[in-house]
N, C-alpha and C positions, 0 to 999 in steps of 0.2 A: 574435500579440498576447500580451503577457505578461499572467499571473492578476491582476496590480494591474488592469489596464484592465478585465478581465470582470471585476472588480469594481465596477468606476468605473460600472458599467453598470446593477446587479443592486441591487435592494433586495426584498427579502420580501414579495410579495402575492400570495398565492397563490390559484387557481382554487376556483371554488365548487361544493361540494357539498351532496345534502340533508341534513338534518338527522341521519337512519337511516340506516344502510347495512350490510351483511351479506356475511360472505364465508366459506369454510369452510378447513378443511384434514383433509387424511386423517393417521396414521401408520399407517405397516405398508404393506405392499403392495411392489407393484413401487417401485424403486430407494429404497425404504427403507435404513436402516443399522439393526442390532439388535450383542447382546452381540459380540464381540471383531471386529467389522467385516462381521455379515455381514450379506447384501444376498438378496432382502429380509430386512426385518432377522426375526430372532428371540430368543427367550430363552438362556442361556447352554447349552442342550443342545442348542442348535444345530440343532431340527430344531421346537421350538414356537414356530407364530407370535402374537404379538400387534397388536393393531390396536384403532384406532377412531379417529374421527369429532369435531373440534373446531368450531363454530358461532359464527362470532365477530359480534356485533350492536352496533354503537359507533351512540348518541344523542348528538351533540355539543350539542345544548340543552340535554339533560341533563347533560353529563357523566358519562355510566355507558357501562359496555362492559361486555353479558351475551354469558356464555361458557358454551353446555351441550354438555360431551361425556360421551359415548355408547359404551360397550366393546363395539366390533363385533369383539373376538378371535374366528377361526373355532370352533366346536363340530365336536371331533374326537371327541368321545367321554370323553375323557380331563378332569383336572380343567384348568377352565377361568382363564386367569390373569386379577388385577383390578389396578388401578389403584391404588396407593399415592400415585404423585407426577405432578406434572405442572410442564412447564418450556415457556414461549412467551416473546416480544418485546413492546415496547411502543416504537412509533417516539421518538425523544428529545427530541419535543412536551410528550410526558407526561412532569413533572415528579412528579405524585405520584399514587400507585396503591391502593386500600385495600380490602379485600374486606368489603363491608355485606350479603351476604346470599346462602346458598347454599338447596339445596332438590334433593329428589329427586321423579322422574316415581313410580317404585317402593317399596316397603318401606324400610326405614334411614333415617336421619339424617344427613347428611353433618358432620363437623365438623374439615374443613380450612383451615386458617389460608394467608397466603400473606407472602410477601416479596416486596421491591421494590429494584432495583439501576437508579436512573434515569440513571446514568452508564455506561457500557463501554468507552470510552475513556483512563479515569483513572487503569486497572490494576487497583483492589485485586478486581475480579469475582468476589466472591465466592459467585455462586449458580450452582455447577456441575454440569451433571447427568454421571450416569455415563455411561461408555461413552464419552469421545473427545468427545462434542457438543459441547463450548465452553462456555462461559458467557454465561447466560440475564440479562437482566431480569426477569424473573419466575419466581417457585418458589412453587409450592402444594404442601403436604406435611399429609395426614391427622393426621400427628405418633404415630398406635398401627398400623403396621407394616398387616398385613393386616385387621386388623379395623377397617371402618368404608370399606373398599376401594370403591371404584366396579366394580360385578361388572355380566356380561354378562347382561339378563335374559334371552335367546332363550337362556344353554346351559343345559347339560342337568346340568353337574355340575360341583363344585368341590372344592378341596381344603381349602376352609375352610368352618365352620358357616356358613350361610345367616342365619343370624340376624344373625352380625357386619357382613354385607357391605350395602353400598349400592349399591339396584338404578334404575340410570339409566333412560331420560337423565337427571345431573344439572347445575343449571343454577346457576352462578355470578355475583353480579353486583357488578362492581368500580366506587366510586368515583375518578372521575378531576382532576387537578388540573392547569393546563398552557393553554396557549394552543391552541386545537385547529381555529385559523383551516386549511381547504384538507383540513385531515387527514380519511380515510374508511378503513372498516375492514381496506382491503387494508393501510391500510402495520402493520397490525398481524401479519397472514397475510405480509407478502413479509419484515419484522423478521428481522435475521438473528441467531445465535449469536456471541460472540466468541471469534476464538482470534489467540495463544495464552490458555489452557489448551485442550488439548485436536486432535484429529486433523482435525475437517470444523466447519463450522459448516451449520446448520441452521433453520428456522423453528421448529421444536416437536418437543416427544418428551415423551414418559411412562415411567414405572418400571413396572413390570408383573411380581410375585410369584405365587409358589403356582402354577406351571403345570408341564404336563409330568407325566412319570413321577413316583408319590406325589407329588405337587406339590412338588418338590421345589427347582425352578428358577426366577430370575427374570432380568429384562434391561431394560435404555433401551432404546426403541425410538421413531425417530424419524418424518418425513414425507418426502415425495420433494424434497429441499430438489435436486435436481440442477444448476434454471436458474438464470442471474445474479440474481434478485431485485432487481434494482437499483431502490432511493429517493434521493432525492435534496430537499436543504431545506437552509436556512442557518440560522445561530444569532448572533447578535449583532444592534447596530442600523447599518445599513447608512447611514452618513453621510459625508459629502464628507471629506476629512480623517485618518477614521478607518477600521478593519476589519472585516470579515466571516469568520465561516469557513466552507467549504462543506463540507458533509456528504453523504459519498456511500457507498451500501452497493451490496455484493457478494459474490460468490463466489469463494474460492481460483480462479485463474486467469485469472477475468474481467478480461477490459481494453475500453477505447474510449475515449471523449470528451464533453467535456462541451462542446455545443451552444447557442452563443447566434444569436439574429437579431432582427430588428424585428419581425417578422410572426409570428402565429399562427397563418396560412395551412398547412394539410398540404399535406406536399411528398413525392412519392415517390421515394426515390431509386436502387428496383432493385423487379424486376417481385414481391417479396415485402416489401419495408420501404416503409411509410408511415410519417416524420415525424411530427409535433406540431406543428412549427414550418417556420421557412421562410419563402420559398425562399431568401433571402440569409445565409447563414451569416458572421458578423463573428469568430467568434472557434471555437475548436477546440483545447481544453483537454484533452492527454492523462492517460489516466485507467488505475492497474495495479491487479491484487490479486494479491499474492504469498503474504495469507494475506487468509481470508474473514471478514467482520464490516465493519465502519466505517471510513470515512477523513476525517480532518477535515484539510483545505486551508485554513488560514489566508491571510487575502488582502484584503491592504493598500486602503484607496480613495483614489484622489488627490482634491488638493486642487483640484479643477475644477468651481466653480461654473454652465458652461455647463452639465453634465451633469445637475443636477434638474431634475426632472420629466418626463424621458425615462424610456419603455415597452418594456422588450423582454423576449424569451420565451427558457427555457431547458429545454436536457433531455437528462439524462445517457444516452449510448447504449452500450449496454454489451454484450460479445459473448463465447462463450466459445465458438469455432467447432465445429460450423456453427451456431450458434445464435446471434442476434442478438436482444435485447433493449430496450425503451424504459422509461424512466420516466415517473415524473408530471411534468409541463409545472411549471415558472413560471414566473409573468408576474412581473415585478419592475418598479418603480420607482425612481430615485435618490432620495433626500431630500437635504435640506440641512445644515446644523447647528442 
C-alpha cells in the first residue's frame, strides 16, 4: 500500500498517559563517546573520565519539565571536572521551551541560561555541541567558563576555587509551550541529535572543563545513545483531502517499518518481539537512516470520505541488527474536512 493510503488511514490521537512521568539518562560510561571519539567517552587527554546523571520529570498539566543533573565524574584523586554546558532534545511537540527556575542541592548559585532550536529539520541547527554530537534542541550554557560549574560534591579535589563551583544535584525547571497530548518523559530521554553537523547523533551530552593533569583538560561527553531510539508522531491536521507528515526518529543505520492494523491487540511475532498492535497488519511502510536524527514523510490523504471516523493503531519498528526496537503506539482516527 502506498504512504497516501497509510494516510488515508491515520489521524493523530494519541494514547494516554499520567500527568508526571520520570525517566533518566546517564553520560559517561560504558558505550559513551567523549573528546576525539573515544568510547567510553572521556576528556581530550584521553584517559579522564567524566560522567553524570540527567533526571528528567515532564508534568503535562503543568507544562513544566524539571531536569536535576548530578556530576557523578569518578574521584581519581586528581582535579575533578565540572559541568559548563549541557545539550538534551525536546520531542517536536514542544514548540516553546524557557528556563523559569534553577537551584542547587549544595553551596553556589547556578546561573545558567538556556536556548531553544524547536525545529531540526529546517537546517539552520544551530545549537551544536562539541565533539561530533550533532545538533541539539536544547543548550544550557553557564555563559562564565568554569566558574559557577555544576561540580561533583562526593570528590575530593578540583582544579578550580570551590567557591566558584556549583555543588549539585542541581535542579532546572523549564517552561513548556506545545500540544503535549500522549507525550511522557521518555520521548524526551529517547530525542535524538541531528546530523549533519556532526559524526553520531545522540540523546545528551555535557561539556566538562578543568579535569586531568593540572586541570588542564576538557571534553563533550555524551550517553549510551547506541539503540535505535525510535519515536514516532505526526505533525499537521490530518483531513480527507489534505496531508500529514510522519515523523520518525532514529539511529544512523536503523531501518524497519512503519506498522498500521485495526487492532491494538499485542501480537508476538518471534519468541523475543511482542507487538503493540495487531494481528492484522494493512499496511508496511519501509523505513532507513542513513544518517541519525529525524525523518519527516510527507503524506498526501485522499479524498475518501468513507474513511472518517475509522480507528486504527500504528508503530514504527525499527531495528539495527541484532537489535530490534518498538516505538510509542498511535491510535489514530480519520477526520473529515
Amino acid at each position: 500500500m502506498k504512504p497516501s493510503l497509510l494516510a488515508a488511514v491515520l489521524a493523530l490521537s494519541a494514547p494516554t498517559f499520567a500527568d508526571t512521568t520520570s525517566e533518566s539518562l546517564h553520560l559517561g560510561g560504558p558505550g559513551s563517546f567523549g573528546c576525539n571519539g573515544s568510547s567510553p567517552g572521556t576528556l581530550c587527554d584521553g584517559v579522564t573520565l567524566g560522567s553524570a546523571q540527567m533526571d528528567f520529570t515532564l508534568d503535562t498539566a503543568a507544562m513544566t519539565l524539571t531536569l536535576v543533573v548530578t556530576n557523578t565524574s569518578p574521584d581519581d584523586g586528581g582535579p575533578n571536572p565540572v559541568i559548563t554546558q549541557i545539550h538534551f532534545n525536546a520531542p517536536r511537540q514542544v514548540t516553546g521551551l524557557a528556563l523559569i527556575g534553577q537551584s542547587a542541592a549544595g553551596a553556589g548559585t547556578p546561573g545558567y541560561t538556556a536556548s531553544f532550536d524547536a525545529d531540526l529539520l529546517d537546517g539552520s541547527n544551530g545549537l551544536k555541541a562539541a565533539g561530533g554530537m550533532g545538533a541539539f534542541s536544547v543548550e544550557m550554557d553557564n555563559g562564565n567558563g568554569v566558574h559557577g560549574a555544576i561540580a561533583n560534591a562526593n570528590a575530593a579535589s578540583f582544579g578550580v576555587n570551590t567557591n566558584h563551583l556549583v555543588f549539585g544535584p542541581v535542579t532546572f525547571v523549564f517552561g513548556l509551550t506545545g500540544d503535549l497530548t500522549g507525550v511522557d518523559a521518555s520521548f524526551f530521554t529517547k530525542s535524538l541529535s541531528m546530523n549533519p553537523p556532526g559524526d553520531r547523533t545522540v540523546n545528551a551530552a555535557a561539556h566538562f572543563q578543568a579535569g586531568g593533569q593540572d586541570a588542564e583538560y576538557s571534553g563533550t561527553i555524551s550517553d549510551n545513545s547506541s539503540d535505535c531510539d525510535p519515536l514516532y508522531y505526526f505533525e499537521g491536521t490530518p483531513s480527507i483531502g489534505g496531508s500529514i507528515d510522519l515523523i520518525v526518529s532514529g539511529q544512523k543505520g536503523c531501518h524497519g517499518c512503519i506498522l498500521l492494523s485495526d487492532s491494538d491487540t499485542p501480537t508476538k511475532i518471534s519468541p523475543k518481539i511482542t507487538l503493540d498492535i495487531g494481528p492484522t497488519f494493512l499496511v508496511a511502510l519501509p523505513v532507513e537512516f542513513n544518517e541519525g536524527g529525524l525523518q519527516k514523510i510527507p503524506t498526501p490523504i485522499p479524498n475518501l470520505p468513507g474513511l472518517v471516523g475509522l480507528t486504527f493503531y500504528s508503530q514504527w519498528v525499527a531495528g539495527n541488527p541484532p537489535l530490534v526496537q518498538l516505538s510509542n503506539v498511535i491510535d489514530v482516527t480519520i477526520v473529515g474536512l
